[in-house]
N, C-alpha and C positions, 0 to 999 in steps of 0.2 A: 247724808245717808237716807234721810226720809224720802229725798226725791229719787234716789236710786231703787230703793226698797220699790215706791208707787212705779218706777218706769217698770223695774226689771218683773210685777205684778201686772202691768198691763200691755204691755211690749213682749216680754219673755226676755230671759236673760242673754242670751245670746243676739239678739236683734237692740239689745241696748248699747247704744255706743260712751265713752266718756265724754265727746260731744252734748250728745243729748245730755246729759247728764249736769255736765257744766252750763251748758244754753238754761237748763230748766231755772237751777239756782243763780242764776247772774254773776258765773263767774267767771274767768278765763280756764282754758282749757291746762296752762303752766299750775294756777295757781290749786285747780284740783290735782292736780300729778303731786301739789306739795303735800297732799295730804293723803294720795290715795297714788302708789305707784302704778298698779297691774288692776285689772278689773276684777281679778278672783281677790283682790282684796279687801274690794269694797263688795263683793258678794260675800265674805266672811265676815264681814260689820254687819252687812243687812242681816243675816242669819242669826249673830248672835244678838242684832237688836229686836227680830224674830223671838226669839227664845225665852228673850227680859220680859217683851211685850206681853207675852202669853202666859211665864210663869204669875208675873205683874195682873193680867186679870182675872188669873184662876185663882191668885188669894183673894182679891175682890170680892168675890165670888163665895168664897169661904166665908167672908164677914159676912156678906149681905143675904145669905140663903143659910136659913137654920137648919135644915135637915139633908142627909145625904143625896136623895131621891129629889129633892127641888133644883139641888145644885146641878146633876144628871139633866135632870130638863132643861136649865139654862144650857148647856152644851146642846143640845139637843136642837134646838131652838136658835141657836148659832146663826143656822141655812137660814133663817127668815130673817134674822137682826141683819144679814149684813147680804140679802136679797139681790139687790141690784148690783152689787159688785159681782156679783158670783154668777150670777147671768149673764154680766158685760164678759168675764174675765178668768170664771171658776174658780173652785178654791185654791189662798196664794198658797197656801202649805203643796196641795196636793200638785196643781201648776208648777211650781217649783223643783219639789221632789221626781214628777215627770221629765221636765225639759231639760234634770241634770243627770237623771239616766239615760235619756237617749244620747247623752253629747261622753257619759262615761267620764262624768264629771268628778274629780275627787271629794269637791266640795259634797257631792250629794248625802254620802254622811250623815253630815254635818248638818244637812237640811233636815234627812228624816229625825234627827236630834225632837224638831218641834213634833212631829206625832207620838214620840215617846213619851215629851212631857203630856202631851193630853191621856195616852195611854194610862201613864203610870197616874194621874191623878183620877180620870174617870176608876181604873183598878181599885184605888184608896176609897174610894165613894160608895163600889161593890161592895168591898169588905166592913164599909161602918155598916152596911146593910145586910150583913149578915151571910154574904155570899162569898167566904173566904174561899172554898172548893173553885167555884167555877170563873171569879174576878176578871182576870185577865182576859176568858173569853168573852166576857159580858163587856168590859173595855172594848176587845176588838171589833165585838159586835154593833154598838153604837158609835164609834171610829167608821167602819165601813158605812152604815148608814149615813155618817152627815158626807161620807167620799161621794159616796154613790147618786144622794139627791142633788149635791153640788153640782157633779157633771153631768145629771139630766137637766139641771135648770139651765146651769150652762149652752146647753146642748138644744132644749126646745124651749127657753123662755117661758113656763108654764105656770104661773105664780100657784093658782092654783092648786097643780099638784104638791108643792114643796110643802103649802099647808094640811091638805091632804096626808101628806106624809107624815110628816113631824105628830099629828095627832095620830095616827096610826101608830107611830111607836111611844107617845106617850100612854096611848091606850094599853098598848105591851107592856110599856114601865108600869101602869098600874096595877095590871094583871099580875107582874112578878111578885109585886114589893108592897103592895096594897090588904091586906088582909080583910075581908068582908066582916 
């Protein structure tokens, strides 16, 4: 599943074959069918092991960052942790949820499932901070930002600007939620 997850992130899911798939992990092409009949079915392991991964480091996340506002940065901050991928290959979430809308994928879903989970926990993060009124759109709001820098880095390789950015909207986040 992890070699499926990394093809169909750098490949795209449709340009992944079961081939590739069984070539990558050394195994026959029979003996993955015993485990994975139809490819939308190992795109629904990858998804839901998507889903674990994420919830998996946003409790993480929860221990390791004492206050609401640091934990927000760590998402934030996301685009630069995982840099070079995201340049090679854009974000998998958002890659993903793209190339299963244009195919009118059923699984797609299923995909956007993973920006909900980050939704609904960046949301939870607004509300310890005292912004229960406007939560979800401050979610959406740092959601769209880490979309938006992803597929500009994606898009011009500018390491630069990603940092550029990311301190742009921590500078935002301190402005909110910072009290002089």
């Amino acid at each position: 599943m992890d070699a499926a997850n990394r093809l169909f992130y750098e490949q795209g899911f449709e340009r992944t074959s079961f081939a590739a798939i069984a070539e990558t992990v050394g195994i026959s092409r029979g003996n993955f069918y015993y485990h994975f009949k139809t490819k939308d079915e190992i795109l629904e392991a990858v998804i839901e092991a998507r889903l674990a991964s994420t919830r998996e480091m946003l409790a993480e996340w929860g221990e390791g960052a004492s206050a609401p506002l640091e934990r927000v940065r760590r998402f934030v901050e996301i685009v630069i942790t995982n840099q070079g991928d995201i340049e090679n290959y854009g974000c998998p979430v958002g890659t993903l949820t793209n190339e299963l809308a244009k195919l009118d994928h059923p699984s797609r879903a299923h995909a956007v499932g993973v920006f909900e989970v980050f939704r609904t926990w960046l949301r939870t993060q607004f509300e310890e901070l005292g912004r229960t009124a406007d939560a979800d759109d401050l979610a959406l709001h740092v959601l769209t930002f880490s979309q938006g820098v992803a597929t500009l880095s994606n898009a011009f390789h500018d390491r630069d600007f990603v940092h550029r950015e990311v301190d742009r909207l921590n500078t935002w986040l301190t402005e909110q939620f910072v009290t002089p």
